[in-house]
C-alpha positions as YAML, in Angstrom:
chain: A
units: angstrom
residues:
- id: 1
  name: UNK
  ca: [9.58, -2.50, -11.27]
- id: 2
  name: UNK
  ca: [8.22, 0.69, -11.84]
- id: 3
  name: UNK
  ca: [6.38, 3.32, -9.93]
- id: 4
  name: UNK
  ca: [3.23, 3.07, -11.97]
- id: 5
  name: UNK
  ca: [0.04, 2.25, -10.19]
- id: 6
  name: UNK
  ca: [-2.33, 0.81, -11.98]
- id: 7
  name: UNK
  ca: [-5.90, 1.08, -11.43]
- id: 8
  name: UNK
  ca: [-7.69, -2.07, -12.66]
- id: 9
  name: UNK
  ca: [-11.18, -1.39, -14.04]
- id: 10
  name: UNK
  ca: [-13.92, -3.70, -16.32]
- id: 11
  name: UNK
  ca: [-16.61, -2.11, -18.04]
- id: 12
  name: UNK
  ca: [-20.15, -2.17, -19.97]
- id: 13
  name: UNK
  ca: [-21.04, 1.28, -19.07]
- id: 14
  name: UNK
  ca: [-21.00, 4.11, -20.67]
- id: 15
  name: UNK
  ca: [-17.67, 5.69, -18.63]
- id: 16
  name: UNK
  ca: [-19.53, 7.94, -16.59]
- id: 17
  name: UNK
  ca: [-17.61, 6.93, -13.97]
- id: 18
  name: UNK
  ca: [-14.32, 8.28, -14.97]
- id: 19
  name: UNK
  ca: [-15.62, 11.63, -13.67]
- id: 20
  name: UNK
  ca: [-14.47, 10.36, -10.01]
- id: 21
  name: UNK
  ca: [-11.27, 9.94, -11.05]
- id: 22
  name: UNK
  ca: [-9.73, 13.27, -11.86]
- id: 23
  name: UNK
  ca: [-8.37, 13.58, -7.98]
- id: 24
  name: UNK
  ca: [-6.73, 10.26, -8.06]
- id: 25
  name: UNK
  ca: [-5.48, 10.39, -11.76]
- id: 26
  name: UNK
  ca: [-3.54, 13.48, -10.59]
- id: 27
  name: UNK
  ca: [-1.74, 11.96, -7.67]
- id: 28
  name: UNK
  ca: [1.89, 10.41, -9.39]
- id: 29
  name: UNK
  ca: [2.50, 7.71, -11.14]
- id: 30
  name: UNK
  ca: [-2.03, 6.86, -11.49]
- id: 31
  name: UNK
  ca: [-2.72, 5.47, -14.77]
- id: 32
  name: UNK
  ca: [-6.44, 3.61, -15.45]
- id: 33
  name: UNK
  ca: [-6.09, 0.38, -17.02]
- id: 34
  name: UNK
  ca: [-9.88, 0.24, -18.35]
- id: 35
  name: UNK
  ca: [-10.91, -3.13, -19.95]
- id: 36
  name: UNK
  ca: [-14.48, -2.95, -22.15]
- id: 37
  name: UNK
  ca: [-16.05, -5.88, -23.70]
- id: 38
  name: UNK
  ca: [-17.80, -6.26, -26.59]
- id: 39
  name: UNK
  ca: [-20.95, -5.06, -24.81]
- id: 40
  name: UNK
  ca: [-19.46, -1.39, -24.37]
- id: 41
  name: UNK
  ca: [-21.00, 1.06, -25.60]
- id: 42
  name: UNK
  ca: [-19.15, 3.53, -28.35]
- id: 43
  name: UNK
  ca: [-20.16, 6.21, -25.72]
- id: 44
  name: UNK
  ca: [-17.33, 4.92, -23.46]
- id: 45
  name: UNK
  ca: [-14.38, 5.41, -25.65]
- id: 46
  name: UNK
  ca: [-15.66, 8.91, -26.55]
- id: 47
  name: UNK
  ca: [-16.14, 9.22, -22.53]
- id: 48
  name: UNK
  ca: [-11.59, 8.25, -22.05]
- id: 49
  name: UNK
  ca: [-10.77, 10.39, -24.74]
- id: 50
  name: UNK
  ca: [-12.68, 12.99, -22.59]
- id: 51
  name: UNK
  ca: [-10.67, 11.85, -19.87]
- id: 52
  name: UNK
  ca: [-7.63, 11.76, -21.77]
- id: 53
  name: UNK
  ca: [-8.24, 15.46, -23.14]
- id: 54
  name: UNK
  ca: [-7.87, 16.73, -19.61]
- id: 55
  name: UNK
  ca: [-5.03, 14.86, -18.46]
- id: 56
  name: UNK
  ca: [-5.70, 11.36, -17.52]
- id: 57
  name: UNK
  ca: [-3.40, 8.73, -18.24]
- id: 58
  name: UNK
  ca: [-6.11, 6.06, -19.28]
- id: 59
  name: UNK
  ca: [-4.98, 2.51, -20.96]
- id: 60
  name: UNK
  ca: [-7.87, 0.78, -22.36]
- id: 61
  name: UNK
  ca: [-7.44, -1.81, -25.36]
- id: 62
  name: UNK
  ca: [-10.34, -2.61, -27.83]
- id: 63
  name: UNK
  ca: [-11.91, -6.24, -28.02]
- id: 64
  name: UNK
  ca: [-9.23, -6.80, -30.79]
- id: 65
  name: UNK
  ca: [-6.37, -5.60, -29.19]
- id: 66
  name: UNK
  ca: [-6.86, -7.67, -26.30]
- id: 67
  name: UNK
  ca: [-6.73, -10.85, -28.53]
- id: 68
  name: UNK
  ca: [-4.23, -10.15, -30.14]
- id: 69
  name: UNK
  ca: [-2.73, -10.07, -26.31]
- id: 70
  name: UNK
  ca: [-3.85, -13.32, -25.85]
- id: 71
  name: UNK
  ca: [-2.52, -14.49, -28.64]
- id: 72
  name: UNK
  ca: [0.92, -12.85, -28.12]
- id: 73
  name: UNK
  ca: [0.88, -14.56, -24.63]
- id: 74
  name: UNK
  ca: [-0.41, -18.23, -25.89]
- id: 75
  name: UNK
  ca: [-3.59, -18.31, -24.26]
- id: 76
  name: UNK
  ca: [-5.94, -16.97, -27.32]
- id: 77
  name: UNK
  ca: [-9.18, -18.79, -24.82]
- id: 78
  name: UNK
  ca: [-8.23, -18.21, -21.59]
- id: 79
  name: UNK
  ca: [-10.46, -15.27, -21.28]
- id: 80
  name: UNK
  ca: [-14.29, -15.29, -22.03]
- id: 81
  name: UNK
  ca: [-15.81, -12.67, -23.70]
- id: 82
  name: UNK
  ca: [-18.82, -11.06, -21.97]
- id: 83
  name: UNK
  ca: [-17.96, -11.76, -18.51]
- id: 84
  name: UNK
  ca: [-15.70, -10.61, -15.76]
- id: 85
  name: UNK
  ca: [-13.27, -12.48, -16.16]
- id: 86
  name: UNK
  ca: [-12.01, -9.67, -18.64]
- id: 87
  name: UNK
  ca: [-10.22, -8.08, -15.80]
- id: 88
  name: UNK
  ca: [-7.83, -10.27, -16.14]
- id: 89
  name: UNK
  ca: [-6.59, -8.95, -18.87]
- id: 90
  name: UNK
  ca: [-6.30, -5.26, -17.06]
- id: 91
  name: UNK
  ca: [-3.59, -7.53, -14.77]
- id: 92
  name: UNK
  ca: [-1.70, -9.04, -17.45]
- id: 93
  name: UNK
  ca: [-1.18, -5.08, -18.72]
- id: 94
  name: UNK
  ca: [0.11, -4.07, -15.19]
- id: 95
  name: UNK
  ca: [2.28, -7.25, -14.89]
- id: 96
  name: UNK
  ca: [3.83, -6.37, -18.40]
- id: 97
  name: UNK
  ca: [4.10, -2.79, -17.98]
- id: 98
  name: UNK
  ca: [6.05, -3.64, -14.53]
- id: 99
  name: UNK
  ca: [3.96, -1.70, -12.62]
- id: 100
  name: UNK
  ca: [4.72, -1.37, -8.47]
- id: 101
  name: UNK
  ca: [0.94, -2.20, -7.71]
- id: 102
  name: UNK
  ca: [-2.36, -2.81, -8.92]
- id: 103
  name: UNK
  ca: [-5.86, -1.98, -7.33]
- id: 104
  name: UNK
  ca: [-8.50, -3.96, -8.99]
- id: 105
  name: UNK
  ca: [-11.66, -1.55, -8.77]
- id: 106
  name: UNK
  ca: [-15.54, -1.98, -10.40]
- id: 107
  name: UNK
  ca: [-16.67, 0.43, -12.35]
- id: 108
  name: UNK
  ca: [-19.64, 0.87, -9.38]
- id: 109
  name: UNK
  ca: [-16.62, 1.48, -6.76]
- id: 110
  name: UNK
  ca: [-16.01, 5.83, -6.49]
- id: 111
  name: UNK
  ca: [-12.65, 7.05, -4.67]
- id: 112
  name: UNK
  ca: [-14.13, 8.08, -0.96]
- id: 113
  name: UNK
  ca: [-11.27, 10.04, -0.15]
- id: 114
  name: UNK
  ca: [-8.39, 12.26, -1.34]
- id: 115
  name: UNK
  ca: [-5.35, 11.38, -2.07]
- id: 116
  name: UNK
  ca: [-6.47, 7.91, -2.44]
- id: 117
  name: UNK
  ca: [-3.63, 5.77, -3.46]
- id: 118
  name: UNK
  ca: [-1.91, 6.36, -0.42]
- id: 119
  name: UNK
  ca: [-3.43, 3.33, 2.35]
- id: 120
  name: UNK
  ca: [-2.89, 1.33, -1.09]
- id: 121
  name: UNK
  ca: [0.75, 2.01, -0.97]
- id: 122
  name: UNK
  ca: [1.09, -0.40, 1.86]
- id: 123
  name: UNK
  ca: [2.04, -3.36, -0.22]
- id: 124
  name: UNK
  ca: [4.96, -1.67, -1.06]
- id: 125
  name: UNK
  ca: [6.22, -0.34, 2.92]
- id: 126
  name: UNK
  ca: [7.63, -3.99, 3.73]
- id: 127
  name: UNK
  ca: [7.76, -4.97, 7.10]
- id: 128
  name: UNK
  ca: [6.24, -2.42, 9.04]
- id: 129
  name: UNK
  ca: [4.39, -2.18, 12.29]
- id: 130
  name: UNK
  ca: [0.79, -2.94, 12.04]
- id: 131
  name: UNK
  ca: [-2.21, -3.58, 14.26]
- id: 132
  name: UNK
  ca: [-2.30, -7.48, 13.36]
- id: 133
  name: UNK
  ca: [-5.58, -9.47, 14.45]
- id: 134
  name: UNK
  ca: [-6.21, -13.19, 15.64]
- id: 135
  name: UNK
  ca: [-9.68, -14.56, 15.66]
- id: 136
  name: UNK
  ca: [-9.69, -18.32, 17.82]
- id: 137
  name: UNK
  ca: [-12.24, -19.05, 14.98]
- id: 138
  name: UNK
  ca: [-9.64, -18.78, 12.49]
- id: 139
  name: UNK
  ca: [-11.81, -15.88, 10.64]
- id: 140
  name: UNK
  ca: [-11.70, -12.20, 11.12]
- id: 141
  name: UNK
  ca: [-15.56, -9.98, 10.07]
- id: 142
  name: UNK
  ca: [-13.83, -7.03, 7.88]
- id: 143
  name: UNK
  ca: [-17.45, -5.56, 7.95]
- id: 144
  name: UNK
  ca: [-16.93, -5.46, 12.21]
- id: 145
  name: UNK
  ca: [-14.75, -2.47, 11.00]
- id: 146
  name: UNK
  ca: [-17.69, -0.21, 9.54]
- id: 147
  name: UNK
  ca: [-20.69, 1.23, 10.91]
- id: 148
  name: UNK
  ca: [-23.44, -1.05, 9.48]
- id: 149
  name: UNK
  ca: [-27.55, -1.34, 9.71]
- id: 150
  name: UNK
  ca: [-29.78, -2.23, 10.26]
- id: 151
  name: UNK
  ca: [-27.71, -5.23, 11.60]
- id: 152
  name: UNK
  ca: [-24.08, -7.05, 11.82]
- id: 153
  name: UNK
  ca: [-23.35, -8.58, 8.33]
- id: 154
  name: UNK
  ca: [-20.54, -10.95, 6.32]
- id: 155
  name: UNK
  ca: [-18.45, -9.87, 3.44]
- id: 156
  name: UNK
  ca: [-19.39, -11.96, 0.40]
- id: 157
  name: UNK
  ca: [-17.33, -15.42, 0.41]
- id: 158
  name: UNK
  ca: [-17.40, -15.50, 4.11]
- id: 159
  name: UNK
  ca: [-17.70, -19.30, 5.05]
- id: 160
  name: UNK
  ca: [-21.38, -19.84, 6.64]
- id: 161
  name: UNK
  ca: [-20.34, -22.36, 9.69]
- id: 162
  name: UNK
  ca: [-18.07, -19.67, 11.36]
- id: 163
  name: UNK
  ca: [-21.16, -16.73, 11.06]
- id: 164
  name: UNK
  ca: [-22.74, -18.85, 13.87]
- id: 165
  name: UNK
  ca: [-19.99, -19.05, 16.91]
- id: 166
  name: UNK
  ca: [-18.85, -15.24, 18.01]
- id: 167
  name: UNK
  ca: [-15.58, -15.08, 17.37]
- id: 168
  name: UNK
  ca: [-12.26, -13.80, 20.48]
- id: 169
  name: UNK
  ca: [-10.56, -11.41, 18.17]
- id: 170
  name: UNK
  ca: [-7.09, -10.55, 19.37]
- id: 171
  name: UNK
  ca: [-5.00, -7.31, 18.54]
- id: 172
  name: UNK
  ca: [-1.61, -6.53, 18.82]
- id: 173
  name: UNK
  ca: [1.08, -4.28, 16.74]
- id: 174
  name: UNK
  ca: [3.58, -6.82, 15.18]
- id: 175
  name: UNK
  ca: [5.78, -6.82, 12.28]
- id: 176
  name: UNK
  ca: [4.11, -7.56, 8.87]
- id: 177
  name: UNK
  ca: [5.06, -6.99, 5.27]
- id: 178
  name: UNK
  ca: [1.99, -6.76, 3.61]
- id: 179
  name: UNK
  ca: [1.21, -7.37, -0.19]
- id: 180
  name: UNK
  ca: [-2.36, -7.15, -0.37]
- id: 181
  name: UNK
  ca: [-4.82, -4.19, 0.75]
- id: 182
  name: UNK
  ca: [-8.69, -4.71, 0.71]
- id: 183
  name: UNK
  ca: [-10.15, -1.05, 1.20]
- id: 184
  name: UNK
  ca: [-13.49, -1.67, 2.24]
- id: 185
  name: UNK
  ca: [-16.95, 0.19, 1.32]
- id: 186
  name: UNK
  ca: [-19.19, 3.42, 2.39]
- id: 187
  name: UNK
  ca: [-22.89, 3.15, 1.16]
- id: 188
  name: UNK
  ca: [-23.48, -0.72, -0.11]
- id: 189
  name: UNK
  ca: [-20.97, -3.61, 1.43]
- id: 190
  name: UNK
  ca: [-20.11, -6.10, -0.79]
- id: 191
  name: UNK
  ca: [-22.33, -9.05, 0.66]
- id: 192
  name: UNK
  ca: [-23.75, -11.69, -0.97]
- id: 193
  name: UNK
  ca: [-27.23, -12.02, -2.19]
- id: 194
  name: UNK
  ca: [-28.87, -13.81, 0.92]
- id: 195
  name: UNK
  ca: [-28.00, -11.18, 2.93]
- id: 196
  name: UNK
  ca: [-29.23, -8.51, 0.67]
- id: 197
  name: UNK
  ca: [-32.65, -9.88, 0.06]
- id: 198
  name: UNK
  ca: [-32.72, -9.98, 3.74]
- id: 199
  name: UNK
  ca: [-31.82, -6.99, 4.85]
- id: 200
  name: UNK
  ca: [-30.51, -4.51, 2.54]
- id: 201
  name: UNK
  ca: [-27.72, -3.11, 4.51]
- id: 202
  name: UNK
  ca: [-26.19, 0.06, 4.41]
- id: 203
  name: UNK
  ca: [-22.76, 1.97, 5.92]
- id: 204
  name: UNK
  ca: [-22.68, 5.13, 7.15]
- id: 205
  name: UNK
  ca: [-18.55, 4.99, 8.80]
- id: 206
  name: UNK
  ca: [-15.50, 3.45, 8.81]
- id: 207
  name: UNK
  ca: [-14.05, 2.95, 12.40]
- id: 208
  name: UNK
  ca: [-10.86, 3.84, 10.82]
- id: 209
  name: UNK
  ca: [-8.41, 0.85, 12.46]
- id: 210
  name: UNK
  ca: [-7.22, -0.85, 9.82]
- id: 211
  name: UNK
  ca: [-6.25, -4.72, 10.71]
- id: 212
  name: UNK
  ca: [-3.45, -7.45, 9.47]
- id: 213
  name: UNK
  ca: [-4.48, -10.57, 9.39]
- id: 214
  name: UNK
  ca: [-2.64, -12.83, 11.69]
- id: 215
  name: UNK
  ca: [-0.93, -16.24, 9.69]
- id: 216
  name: UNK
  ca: [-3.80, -17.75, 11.98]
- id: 217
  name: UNK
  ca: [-6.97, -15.61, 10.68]
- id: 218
  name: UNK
  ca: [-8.48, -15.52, 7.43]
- id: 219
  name: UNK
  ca: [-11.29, -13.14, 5.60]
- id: 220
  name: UNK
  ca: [-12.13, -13.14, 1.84]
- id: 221
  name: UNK
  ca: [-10.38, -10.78, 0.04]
- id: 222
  name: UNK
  ca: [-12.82, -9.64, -3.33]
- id: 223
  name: UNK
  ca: [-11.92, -7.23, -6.62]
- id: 224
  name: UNK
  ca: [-13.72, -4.18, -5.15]
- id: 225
  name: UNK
  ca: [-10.79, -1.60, -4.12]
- id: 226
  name: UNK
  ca: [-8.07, -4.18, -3.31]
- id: 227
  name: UNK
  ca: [-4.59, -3.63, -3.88]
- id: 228
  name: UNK
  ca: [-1.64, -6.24, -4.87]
- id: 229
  name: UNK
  ca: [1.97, -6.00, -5.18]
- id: 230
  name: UNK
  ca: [3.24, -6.93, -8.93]
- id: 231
  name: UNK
  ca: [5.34, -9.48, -7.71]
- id: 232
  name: UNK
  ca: [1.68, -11.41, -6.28]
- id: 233
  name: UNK
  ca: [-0.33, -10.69, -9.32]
- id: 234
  name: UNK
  ca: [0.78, -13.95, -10.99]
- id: 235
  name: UNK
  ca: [-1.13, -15.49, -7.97]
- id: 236
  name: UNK
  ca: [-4.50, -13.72, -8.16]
- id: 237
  name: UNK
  ca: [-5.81, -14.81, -11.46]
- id: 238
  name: UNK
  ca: [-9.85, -13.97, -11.38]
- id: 239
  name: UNK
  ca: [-11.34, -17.90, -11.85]
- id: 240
  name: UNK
  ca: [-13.33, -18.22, -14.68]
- id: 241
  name: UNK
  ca: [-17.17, -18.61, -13.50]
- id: 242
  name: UNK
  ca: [-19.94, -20.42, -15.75]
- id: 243
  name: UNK
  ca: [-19.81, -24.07, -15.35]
- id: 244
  name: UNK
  ca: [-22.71, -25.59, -13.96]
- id: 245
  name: UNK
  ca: [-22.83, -27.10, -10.66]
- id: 246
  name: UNK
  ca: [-26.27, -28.50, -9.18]
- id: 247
  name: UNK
  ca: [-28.62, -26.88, -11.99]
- id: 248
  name: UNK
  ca: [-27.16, -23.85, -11.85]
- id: 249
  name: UNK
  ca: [-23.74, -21.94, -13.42]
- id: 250
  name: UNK
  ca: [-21.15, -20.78, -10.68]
- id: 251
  name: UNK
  ca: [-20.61, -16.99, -10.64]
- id: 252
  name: UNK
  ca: [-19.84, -13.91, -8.51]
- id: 253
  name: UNK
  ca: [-17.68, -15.91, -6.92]
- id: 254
  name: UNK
  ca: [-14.46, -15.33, -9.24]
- id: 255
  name: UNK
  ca: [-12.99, -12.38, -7.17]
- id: 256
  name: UNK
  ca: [-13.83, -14.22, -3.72]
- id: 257
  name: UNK
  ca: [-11.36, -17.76, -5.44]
- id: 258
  name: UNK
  ca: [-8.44, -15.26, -6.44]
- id: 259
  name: UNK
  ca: [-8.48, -13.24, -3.14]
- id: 260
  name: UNK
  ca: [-8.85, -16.56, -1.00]
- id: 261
  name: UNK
  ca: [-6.26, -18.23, -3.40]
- id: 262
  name: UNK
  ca: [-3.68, -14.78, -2.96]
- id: 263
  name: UNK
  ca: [-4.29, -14.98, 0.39]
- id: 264
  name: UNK
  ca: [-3.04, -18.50, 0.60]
- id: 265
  name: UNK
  ca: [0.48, -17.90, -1.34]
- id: 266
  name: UNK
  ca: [0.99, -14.44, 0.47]
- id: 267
  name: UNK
  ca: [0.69, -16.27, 4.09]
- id: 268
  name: UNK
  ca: [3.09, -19.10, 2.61]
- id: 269
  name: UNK
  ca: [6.05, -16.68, 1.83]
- id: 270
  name: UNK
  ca: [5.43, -14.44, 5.02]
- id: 271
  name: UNK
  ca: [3.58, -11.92, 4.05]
- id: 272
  name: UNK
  ca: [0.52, -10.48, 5.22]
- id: 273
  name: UNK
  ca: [-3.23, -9.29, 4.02]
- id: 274
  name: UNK
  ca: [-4.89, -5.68, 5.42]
- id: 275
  name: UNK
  ca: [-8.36, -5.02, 5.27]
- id: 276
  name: UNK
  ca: [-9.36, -0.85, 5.93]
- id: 277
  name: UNK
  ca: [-8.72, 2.32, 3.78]
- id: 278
  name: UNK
  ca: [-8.91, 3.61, 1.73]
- id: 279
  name: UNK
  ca: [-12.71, 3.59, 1.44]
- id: 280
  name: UNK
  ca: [-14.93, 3.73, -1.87]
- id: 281
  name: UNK
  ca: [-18.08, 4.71, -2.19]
- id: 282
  name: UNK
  ca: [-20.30, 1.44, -3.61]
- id: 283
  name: UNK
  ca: [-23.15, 2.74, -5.80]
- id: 284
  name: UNK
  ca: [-24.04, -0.52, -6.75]
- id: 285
  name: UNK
  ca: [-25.02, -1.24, -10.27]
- id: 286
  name: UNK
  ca: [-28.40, -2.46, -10.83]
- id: 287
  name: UNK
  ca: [-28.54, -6.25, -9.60]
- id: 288
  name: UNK
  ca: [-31.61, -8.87, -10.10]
- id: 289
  name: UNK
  ca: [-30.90, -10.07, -6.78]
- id: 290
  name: UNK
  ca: [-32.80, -13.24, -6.90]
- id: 291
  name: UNK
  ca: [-30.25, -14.26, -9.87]
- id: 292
  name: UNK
  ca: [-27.54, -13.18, -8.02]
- id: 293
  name: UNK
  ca: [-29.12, -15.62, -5.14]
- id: 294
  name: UNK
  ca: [-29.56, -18.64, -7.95]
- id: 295
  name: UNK
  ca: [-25.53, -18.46, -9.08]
- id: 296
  name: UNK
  ca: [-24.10, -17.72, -5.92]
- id: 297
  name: UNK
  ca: [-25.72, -20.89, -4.15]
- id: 298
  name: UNK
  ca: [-23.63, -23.49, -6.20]
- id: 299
  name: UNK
  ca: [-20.50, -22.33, -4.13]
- id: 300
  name: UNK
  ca: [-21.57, -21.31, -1.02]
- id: 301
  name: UNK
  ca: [-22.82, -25.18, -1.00]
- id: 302
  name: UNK
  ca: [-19.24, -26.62, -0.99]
- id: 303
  name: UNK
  ca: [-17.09, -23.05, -0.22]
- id: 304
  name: UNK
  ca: [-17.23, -24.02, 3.96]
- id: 305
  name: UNK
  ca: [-15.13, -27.53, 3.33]
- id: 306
  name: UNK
  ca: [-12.83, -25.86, 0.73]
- id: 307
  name: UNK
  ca: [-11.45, -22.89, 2.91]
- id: 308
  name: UNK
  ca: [-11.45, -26.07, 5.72]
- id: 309
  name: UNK
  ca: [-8.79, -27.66, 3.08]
- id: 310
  name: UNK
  ca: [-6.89, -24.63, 2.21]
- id: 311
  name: UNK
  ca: [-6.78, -23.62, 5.45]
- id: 312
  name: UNK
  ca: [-4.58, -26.80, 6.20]
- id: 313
  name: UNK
  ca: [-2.90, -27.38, 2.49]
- id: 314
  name: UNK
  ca: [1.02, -26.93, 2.63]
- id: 315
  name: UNK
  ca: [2.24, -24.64, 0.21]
- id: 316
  name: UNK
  ca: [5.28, -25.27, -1.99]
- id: 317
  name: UNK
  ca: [7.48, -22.63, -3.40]
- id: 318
  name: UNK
  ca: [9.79, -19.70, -2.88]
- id: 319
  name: UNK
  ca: [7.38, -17.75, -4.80]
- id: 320
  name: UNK
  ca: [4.15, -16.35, -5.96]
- id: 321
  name: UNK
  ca: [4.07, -18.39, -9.24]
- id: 322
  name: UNK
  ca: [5.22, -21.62, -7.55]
- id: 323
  name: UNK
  ca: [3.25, -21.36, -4.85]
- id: 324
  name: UNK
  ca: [0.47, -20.89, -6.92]
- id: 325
  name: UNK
  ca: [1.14, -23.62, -9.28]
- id: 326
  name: UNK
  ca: [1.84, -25.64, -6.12]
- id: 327
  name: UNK
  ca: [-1.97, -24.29, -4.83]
- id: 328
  name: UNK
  ca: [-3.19, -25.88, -8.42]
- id: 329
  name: UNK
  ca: [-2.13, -29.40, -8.10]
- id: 330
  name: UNK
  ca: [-3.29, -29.57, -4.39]
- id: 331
  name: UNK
  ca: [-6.64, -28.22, -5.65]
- id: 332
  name: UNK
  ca: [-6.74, -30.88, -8.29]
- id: 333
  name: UNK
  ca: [-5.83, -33.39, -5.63]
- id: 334
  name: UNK
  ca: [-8.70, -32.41, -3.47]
- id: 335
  name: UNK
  ca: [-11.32, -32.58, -6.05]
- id: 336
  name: UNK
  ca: [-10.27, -35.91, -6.25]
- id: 337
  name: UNK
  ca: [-10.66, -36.98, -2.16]
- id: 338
  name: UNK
  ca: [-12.82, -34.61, -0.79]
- id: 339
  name: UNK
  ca: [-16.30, -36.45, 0.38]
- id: 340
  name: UNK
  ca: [-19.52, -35.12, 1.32]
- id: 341
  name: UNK
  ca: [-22.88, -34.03, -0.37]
- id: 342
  name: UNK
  ca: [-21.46, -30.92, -2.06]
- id: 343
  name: UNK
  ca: [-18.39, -32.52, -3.89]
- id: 344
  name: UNK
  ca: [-21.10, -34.29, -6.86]
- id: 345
  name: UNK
  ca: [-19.24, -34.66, -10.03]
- id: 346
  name: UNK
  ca: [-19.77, -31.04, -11.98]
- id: 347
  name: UNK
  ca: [-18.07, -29.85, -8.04]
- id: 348
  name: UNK
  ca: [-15.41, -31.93, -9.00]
- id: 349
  name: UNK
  ca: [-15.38, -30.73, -12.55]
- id: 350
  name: UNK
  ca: [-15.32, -27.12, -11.67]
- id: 351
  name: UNK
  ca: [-12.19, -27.66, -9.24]
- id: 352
  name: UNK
  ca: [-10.36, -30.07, -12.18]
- id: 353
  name: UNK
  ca: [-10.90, -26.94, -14.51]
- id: 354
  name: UNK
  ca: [-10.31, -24.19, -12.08]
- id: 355
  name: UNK
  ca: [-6.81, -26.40, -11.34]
- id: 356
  name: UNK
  ca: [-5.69, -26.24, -15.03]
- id: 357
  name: UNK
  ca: [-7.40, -22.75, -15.88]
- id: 358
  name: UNK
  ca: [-4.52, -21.52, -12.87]
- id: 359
  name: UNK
  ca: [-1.99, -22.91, -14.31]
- id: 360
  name: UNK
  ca: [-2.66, -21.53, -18.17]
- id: 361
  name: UNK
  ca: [-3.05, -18.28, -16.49]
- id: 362
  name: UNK
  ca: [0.38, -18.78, -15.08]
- id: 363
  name: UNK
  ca: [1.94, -20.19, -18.58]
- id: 364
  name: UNK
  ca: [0.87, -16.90, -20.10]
- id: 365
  name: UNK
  ca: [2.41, -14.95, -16.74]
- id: 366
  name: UNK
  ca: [5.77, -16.68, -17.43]
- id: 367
  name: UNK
  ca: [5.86, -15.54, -21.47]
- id: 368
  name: UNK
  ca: [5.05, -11.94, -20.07]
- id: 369
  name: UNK
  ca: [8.71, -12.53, -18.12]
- id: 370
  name: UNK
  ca: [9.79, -13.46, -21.40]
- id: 371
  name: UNK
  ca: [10.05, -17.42, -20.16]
...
């Protein structure tokens, strides 16, 4: 493994953003692993060799290039053009490159502070003393950490039947070996869309506690500033989003699977999730939030008895790419029992695919380790 740290980054934009990065880019071992699509602008590679003229390390692969990645891994259609999903392609570049760490970042999320690697090093203290959190609920509010109005609010992919019951949050400094670090937000939280059509929030601080979440306690983890250890990347493969599920296609929700899914392997081998700094500042990109409202429904619908499965399912594996693969066949299994309104057949569908999509991801993985 090396010292690199990779900073994981999609774009359509016109790189405008890499301005922010100067600080960061300086601090050792920072390189930007930029993925475009084929919906980038020209001015964007004129913008990195900018970037590049001053200094910056910046990786960042044409449309082409990244197929003939693809190719070279045997999985030529994992990846979608025009979507998200691209950044999946930013971790198969760490993974290879044997890089220590990788923060997956938007191109909307701004370094807050300076140096900013260094909360993100975490994943790579091992066990270490930590303020470690229990919630009796099971689920931990990351956004209780910030300053936020005009009211209390939910990070995207939080479940919907713990927001009702208050939840007895526990703290205590314990032993933990962390692998995954979701910085959180100034400005715009990542919440989903119901809660910004109803109330626009805002944050103005961080309280500055970080917390470890318990074995017991859950949160979702998203793509927005989180760190992972190399050796879990094989286990947070972004889903691929788009298939249709009551009238409408699934999306936004491919970060909120991979962190939840992470999540899952990490607390299997004994290891631990953070939530805290470092912080980003989210100048959100222009959203049609009644869209975002109209794909984001078809998984909140069944998202509540999924995490009530996972929470329970019994990992195999010594691992990150067995548990994972081990995560894939229980998934598949559960498509196949679960009961209830929300599990109609294109559910069902989405969880068969998503089950086999994991698994490709982690064929491709395995050639990367020359397997």
């Amino acid at each position: 493994m090396s010292e690199t740290i990779d900073i994981v980054i999609t774009t359509i934009g016109n790189g405008s953003f890499l301005e922010h990065y100067t600080d960061t880019l300086a601090e050792g071992g920072a390189r930007l692993v930029v993925i475009p699509d084929r919906k980038t602008p020209r001015s964007f590679h004129d913008a990195c060799e900018r970037a590049r003229a001053r200094g910056a390390t910046i990786v960042s692969p044409d449309v082409e290039e990244q197929d003939r990645l693809l190719a070279k891994l045997g999985v030529p259609d994992l990846i979608p053009y025009d979507s998200d999903n691209r950044r999946n392609i930013g971790y198969l570049l760490s993974y290879l490159n044997g890089s220590a760490f990788a923060v997956s970042m938007d191109d909307d999320n701004l370094p807050a502070v300076s140096p900013f690697l260094d909360e993100h090093r975490v994943v790579l203290r091992g066990p270490a003393r930590h303020r470690t959190v229990s919630a009796d609920t099971g689920w931990f509010n990351a956004c209780d950490l910030l300053t936020v109005s005009p009211c209390r609010v939910f990070p995207r992919g939080f479940p919907y039947g713990p927001r009702e019951a208050p939840a007895e949050v526990t703290s205590a400094e314990e032993t933990a070996d962390v692998r995954v670090n979701a910085g959180l937000w100034l400005d715009d939280p990542d919440v989903d869309a119901v809660t910004r059509l109803a109330v626009r929030p805002r944050v103005t601080a961080y309280g500055g506690e970080a917390a470890v979440l318990a074995a017991d306690t859950w949160c979702p983890v998203n793509s927005q500033n989180t760190a992972v250890h190399r050796d879990a990347l094989p286990a947070y493969y972004f889903l691929r989003m788009g298939q249709p599920v009551g009238g409408a296609p699934v999306e936004r929700f491919g970060d909120i699977f991979s962190g939840y899914f992470v999540a899952a392997c990490a607390k299997h081998l004994g290891h631990a999730v953070r939530f805290g700094g470092p912080l980003v500042h989210h100048e959100r990109n222009e959203h049609d939030l009644l869209h975002d409202l109209a794909v984001e429904l078809p998984a909140i619908r069944f998202m509540d008895e999924l995490l009530d499965w996972l929470r329970e399912f019994r990992l195999q594996g010594g691992d990150y790419p067995t548990a994972y693969a081990s995560l894939s066949h229980g998934l598949q299994d559960f498509a196949e029992q679960a009961r209830g309104p929300a599990w109609t057949p294109e559910a069902r569908a989405f969880l068969h695919r998503t089950a086999h999509l994991m698994r490709t991801w982690l064929a491709a993985v395995r050639r990367a380790d020359g397997g």
